[in-house]
N, C-alpha and C positions, 0 to 999 in steps of 0.2 A: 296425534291420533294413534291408537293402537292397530297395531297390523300382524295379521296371523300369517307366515311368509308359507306356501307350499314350495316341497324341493323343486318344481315347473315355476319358475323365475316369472312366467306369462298370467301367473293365476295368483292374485293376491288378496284378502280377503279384510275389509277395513270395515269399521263398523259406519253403518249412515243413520241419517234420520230420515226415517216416515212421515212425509207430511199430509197422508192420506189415514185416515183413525178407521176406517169404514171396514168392516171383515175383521178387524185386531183379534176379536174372539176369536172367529174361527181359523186364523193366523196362529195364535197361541193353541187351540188344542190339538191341529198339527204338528205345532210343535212337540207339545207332550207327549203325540201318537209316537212321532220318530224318536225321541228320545228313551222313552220305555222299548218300543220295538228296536234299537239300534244300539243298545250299550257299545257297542265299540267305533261308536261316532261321537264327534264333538260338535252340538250344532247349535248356531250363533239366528239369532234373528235381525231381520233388516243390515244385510250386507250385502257391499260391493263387491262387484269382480271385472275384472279386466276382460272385455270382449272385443273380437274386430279388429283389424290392420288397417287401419292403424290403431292400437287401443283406444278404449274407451272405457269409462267407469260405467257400472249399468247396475242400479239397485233389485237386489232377487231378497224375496220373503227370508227365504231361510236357507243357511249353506250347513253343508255338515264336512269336516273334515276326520277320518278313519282317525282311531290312534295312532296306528304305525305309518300314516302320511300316503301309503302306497296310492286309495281310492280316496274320492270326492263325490260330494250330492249338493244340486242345488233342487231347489224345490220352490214354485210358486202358488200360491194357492189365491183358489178365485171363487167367492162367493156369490153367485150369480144363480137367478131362478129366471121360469117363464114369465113373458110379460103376462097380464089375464087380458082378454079384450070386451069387449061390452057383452059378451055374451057370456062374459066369466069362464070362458076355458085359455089353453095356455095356446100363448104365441112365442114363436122363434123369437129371442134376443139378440137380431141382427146383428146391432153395436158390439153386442157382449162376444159373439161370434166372430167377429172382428179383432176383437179386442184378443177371445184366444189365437190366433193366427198370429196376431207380434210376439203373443208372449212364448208360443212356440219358437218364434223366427231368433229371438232373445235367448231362449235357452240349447238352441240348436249352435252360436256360439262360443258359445262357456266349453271349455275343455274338461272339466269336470267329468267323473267318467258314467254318473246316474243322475240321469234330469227329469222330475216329473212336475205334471201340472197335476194337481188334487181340486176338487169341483167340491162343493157340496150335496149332497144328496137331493133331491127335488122330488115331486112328487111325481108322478108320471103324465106325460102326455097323455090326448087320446088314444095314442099307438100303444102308449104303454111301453116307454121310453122315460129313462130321465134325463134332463139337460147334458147330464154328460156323456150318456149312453148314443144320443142322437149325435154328438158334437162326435164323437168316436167314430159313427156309422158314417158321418161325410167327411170327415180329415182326418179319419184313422190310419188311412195310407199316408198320407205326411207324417205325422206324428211317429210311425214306425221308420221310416225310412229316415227319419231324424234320432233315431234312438229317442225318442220321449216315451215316458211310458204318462198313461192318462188313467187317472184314479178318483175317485169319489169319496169322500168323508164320511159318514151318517153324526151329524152333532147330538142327537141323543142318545145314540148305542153307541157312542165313539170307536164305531166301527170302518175301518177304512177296506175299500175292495178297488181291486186293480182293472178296467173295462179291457 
């Protein structure tokens, strides 16, 4: 298996397989966002890194490693909208809620030195809010205090914005 060695002996970068297809699109045009916006990163999709004491392999979407080795990026992206409920407006995605809280807990750590979760865009709530804007507004205080920065894609203006 090929392995991309950082000079941090703790952080190593091996390529995995996905056995999850679901979001790959919008997995791959993150990927494109960061490689166009990041020329002086190399970023690899579906890769391992060593997290935890005692290590552990933990699969992240996509790493990037700087040219000159100094900085690191992992990044996960999670494509998740409201549920709609019988009266067809949007409900909280509990699960998915959930779900970003490990993926925070996973990338809080990675020694890598920029970790973001990218959301896809959604439409807005009744508040007028999108899924990632609310997820922000109630575990944005974690998410900072973990250095995670929390972002949203737009997949048809392939526009990405930072919450």
């Amino acid at each position: 298996m090929n392995s991309l060695n950082f000079a941090n002996p703790l952080v190593t970068i091996s390529h995995g397989n996905k056995a999850n297809n679901n979001g790959k699109q919008f997995e791959k045009d993150i990927l494109n966002w960061f490689r166009n916006s990041y020329p002086e990163y190399t970023f690899e999709q579906g890769c391992r890194l060593y997290i935890g004491n005692p290590q552990k392999c933990h699969n992240f979407d996509i790493v990037g490693i700087e040219n000159n080795r100094h900085s690191t990026m992992v990044i996960e992206s999670r494509d998740y909208n409201w549920i709609k409920n019988k009266n067809n407006t949007n409900e909280i995605p509990n699960e998915k809620i959930s779900a970003l809280n490990e993926t925070a807990l996973f990338l809080s750590l990675s020694t890598c030195s920029k970790k973001f979760i990218i959301m896809r865009k959604t439409n807005p709530n009744k508040n007028g809010e999108t899924l990632a804007q609310y997820y922000y507004r109630i575990y944005g205080h974690i998410l900072n205090s973990l250095q995670i920065k929390l972002a949203e894609f737009d997949t048809v203006r392939k526009e990405f914005r930072e919450i």
